[in-house]
NUVEXKE-887093 format. One record per residue: residue number from 1; x, y, z of N, C-alpha, C, O, CB in turn; residue in three letters. Coordinates in Angstrom, 2 decimals, padded with zeros to 5 digits. Each point is the difference from the previous one (the first is absolute). Last residue first. Glycine has a CB too. Example, Ala and Ser with C-alpha at 12.3 -4.5 7.8 and 13.67 -1.06 7.14 Angstrom:
// NUVEXKE-887093
    n     n.xx     n.yy     n.zz    ca.xx    ca.yy    ca.zz     c.xx     c.yy     c.zz     o.xx     o.yy     o.zz    cb.xx    cb.yy    cb.zz  res
    2   012.85  -002.25   007.08   000.82   001.19   000.06  -000.77   001.09   000.73   000.51   001.11   000.17   000.67  -001.74  -002.32  SER
    1  -000.89  -005.09   002.08  -000.89   001.19   000.00   000.90   001.20   000.00   001.04  -000.02   000.66  -002.93  -001.15   000.59  ALA
***
This chain:
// NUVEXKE-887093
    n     n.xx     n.yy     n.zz    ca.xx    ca.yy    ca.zz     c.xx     c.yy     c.zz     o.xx     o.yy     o.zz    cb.xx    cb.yy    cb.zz  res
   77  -005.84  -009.78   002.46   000.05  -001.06  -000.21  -001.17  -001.26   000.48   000.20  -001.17  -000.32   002.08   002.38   000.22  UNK
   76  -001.22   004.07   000.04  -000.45  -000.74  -001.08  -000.32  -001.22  -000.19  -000.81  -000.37  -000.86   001.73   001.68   000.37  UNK
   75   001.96   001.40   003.89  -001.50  -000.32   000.22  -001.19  -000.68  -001.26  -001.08  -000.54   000.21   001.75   002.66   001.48  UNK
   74   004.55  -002.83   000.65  -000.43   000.59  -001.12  -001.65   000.02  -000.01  -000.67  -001.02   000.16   002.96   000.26  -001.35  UNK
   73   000.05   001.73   005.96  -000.32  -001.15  -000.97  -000.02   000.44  -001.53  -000.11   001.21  -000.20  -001.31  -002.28   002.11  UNK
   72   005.38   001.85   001.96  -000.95   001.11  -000.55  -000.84  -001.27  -000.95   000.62  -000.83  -000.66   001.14   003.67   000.57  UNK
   71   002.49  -003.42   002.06  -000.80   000.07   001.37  -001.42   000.71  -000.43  -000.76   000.51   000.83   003.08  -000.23   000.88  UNK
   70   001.48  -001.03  -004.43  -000.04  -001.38   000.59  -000.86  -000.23   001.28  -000.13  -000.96   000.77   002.38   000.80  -001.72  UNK
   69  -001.26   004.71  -001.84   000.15  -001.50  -000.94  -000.95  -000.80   000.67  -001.18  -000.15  -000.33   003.75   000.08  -000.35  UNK
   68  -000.88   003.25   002.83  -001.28   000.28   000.12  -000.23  -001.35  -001.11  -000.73  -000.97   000.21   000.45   004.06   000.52  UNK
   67   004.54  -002.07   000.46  -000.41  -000.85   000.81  -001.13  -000.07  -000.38  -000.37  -001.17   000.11   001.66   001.43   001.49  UNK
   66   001.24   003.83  -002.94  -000.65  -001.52  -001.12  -000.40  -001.46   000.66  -000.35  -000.91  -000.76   002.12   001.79  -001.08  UNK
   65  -002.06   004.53   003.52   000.51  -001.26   000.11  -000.52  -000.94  -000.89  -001.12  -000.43  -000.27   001.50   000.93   002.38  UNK
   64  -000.77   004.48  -003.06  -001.03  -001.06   000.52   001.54  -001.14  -000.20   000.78  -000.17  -000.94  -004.22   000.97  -000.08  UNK
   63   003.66   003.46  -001.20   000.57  -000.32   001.42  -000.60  -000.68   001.01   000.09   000.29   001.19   000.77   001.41  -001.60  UNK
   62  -001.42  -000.68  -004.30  -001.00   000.85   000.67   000.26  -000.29   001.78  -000.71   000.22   000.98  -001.25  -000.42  -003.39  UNK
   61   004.72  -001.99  -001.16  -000.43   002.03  -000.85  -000.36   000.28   001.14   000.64   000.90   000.55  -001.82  -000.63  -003.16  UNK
   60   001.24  -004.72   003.59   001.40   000.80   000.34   000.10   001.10  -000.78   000.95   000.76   000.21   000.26  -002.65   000.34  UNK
   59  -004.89  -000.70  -001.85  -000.34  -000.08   001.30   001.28   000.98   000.51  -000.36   001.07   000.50  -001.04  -003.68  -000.42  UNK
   58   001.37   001.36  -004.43  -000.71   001.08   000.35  -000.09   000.45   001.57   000.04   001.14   000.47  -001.22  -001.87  -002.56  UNK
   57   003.26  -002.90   000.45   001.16   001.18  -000.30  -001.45   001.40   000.30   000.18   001.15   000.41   002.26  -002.69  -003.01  UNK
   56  -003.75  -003.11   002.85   001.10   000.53   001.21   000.32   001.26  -000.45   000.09   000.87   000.87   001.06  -003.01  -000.19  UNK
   55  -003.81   000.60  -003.63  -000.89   000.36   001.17   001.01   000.22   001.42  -000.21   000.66   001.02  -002.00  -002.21  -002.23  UNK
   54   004.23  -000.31  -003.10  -001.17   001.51  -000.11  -000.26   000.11   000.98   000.75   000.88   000.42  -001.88  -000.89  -002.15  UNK
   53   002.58  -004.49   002.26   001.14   001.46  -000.08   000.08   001.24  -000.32   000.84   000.82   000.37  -000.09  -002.11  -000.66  UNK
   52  -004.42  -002.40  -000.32   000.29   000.87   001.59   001.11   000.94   000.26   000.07   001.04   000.64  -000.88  -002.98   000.27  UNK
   51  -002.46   000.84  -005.27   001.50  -000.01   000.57   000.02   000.31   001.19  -000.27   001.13   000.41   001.20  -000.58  -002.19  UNK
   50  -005.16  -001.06   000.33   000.19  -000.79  -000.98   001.50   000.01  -000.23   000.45  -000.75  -000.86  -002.75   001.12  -000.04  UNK
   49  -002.24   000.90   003.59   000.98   000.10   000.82   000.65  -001.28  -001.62  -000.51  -001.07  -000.31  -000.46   001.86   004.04  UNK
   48  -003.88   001.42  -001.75   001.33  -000.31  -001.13   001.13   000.17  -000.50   000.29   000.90  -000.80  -001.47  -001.00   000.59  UNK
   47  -000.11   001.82   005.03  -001.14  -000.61  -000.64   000.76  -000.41  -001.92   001.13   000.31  -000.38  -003.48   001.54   002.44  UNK
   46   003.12  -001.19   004.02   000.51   000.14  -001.54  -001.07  -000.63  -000.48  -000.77  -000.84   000.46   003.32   000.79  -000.49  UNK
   45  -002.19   002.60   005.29   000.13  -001.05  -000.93   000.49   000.12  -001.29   000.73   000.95  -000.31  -002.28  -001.56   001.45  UNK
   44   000.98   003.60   002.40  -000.82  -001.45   000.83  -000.01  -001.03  -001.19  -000.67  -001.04   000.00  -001.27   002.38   001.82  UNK
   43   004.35   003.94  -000.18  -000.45  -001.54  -000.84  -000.07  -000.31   000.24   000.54  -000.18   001.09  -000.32  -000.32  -001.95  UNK
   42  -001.55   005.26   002.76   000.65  -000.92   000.16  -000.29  -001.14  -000.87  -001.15  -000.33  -000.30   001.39   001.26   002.32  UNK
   41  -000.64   004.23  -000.77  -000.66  -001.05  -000.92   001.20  -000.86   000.82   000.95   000.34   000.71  -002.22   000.73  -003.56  UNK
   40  -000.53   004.13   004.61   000.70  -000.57  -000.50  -000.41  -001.68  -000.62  -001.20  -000.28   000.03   002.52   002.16   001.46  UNK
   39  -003.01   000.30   002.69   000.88   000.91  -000.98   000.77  -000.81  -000.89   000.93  -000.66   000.47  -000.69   002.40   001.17  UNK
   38  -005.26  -003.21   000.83   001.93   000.57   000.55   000.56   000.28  -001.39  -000.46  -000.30  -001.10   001.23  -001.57   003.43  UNK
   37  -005.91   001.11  -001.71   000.63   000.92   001.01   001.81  -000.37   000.61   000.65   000.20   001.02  -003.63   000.04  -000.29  UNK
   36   000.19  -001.67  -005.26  -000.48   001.36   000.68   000.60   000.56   001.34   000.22   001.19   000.21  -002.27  -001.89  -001.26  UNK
   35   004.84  -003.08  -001.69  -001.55  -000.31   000.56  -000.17   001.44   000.21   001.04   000.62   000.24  -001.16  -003.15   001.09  UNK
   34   002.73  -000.41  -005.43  -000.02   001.39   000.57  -001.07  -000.03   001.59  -001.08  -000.58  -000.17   001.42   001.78  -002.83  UNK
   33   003.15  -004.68  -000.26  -000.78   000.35  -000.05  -000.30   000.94   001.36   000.72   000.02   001.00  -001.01  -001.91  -002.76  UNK
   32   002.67  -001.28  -002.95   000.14   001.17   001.54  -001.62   000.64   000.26  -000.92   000.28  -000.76   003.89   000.88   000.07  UNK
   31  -000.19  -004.17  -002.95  -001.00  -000.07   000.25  -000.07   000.70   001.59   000.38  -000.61   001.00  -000.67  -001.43  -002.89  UNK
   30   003.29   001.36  -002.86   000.41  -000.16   001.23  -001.27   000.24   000.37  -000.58   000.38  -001.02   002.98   000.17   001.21  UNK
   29  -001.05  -002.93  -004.68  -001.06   001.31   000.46   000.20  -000.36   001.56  -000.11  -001.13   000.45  -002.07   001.42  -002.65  UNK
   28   006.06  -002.16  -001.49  -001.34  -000.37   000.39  -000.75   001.31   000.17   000.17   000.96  -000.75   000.56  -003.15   001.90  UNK
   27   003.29   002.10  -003.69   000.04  -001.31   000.22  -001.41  -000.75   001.19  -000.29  -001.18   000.19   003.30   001.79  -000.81  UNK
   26  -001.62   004.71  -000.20   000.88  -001.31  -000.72   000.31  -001.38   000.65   000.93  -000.42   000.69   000.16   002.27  -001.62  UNK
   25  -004.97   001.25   002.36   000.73   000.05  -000.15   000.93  -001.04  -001.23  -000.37  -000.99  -000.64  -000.52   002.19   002.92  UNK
   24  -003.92   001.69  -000.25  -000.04  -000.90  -000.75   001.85  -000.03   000.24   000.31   001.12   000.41  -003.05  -000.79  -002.17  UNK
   23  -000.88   000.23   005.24   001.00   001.50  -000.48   000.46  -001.51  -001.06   000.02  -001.15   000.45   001.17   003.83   002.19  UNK
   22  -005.48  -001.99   000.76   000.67  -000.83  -001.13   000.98   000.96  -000.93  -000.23   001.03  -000.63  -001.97  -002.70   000.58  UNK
   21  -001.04   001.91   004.95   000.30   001.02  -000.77   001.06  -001.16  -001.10   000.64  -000.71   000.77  -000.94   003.37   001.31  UNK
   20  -004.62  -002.60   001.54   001.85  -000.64  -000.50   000.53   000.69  -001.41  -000.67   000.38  -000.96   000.18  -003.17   001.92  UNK
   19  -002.63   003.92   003.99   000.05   000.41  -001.36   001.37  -000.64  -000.38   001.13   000.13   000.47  -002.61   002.14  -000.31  UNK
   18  -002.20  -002.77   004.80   001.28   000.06  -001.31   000.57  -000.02  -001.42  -000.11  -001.09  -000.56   000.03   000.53   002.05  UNK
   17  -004.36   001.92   001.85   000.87  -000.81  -000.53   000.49   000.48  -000.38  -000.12   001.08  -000.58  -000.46  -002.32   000.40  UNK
   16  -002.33   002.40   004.53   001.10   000.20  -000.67   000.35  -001.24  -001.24   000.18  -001.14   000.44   000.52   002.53   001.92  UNK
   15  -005.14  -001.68   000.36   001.51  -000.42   000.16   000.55   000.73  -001.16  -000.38  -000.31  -001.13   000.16  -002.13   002.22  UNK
   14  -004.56   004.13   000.17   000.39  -000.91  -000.70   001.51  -000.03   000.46   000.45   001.07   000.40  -002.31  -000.82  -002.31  UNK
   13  -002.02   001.87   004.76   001.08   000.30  -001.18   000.57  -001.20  -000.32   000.16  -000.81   000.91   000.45   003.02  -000.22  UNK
   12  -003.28  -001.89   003.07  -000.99  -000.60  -000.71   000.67   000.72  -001.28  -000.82   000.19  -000.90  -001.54  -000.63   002.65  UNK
   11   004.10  -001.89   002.51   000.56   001.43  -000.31  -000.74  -000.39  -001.51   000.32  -000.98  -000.66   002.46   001.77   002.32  UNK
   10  -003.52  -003.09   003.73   000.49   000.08  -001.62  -000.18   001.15  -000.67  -000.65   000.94   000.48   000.15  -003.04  -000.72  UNK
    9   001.51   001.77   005.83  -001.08   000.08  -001.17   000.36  -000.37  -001.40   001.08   000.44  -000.38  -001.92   001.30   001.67  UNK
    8   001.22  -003.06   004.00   000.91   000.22  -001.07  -001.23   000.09  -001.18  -000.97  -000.68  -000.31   003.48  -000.73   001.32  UNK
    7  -001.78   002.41   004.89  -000.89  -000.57  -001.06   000.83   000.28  -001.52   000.77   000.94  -000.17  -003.22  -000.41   001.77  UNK
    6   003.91  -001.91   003.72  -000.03   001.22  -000.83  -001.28  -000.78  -001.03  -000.55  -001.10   000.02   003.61   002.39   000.19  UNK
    5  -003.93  -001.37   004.92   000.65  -000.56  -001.29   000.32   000.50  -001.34  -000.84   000.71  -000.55  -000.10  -002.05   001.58  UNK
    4   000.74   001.53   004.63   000.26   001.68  -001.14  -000.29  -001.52  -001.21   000.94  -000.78   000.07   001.86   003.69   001.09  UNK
    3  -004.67  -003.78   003.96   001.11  -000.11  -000.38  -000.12   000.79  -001.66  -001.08   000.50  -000.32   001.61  -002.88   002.15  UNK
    2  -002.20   003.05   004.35  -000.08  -000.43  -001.90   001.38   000.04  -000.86   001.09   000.52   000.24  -003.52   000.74  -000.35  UNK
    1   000.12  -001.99   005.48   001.20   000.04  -000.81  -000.40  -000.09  -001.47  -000.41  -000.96  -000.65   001.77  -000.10   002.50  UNK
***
C-alpha cells in the first residue's frame, strides 16, 4: 500500500507588494492602498489629519462611508 504526499514548494519570486497611494485632502491625506493582483485600491487610513470635517466631506465626494472615520487608523501617529 502506498501512500501520495503532496509536496509544497517555495516560490523563489519575491511577494507581490503593495503600493500606498496618499491623496492630499481638505483637512487631511487619505491613504489607500494598491496590491498587484486585485483590481483596484482600498483605504487603510489617514495621515495629517488637521479637520475631520474636511476629511468627511471628502470621504462622501468619493462615496466612501464616513464610518471609515472610526474604523480606519491615522497612520502618522
Amino acid at each position: 500500500m502506498s501512500t501520495n504526499t503532496p509536496t509544497e514548494y517555495e516560490s523563489t519570486e519575491p511577494e507581490p507588494t503593495a503600493e500606498r497611494t496618499r491623496v492630499p485632502v481638505a483637512g487631511g491625506v487619505l491613504v489607500y492602498e494598491s496590491h498587484p493582483e486585485k483590481v483596484g485600491r482600498e483605504l487603510i487610513g489617514f495621515e495629517d489629519v488637521t479637520d475631520w470635517d474636511g476629511v468627511r466631506s471628502a470621504l462622501v465626494a468619493r462615496g466612501i462611508d464616513v464610518g471609515a472615520i472610526h474604523h480606519r487608523p491615522v497612520l502618522d501617529e
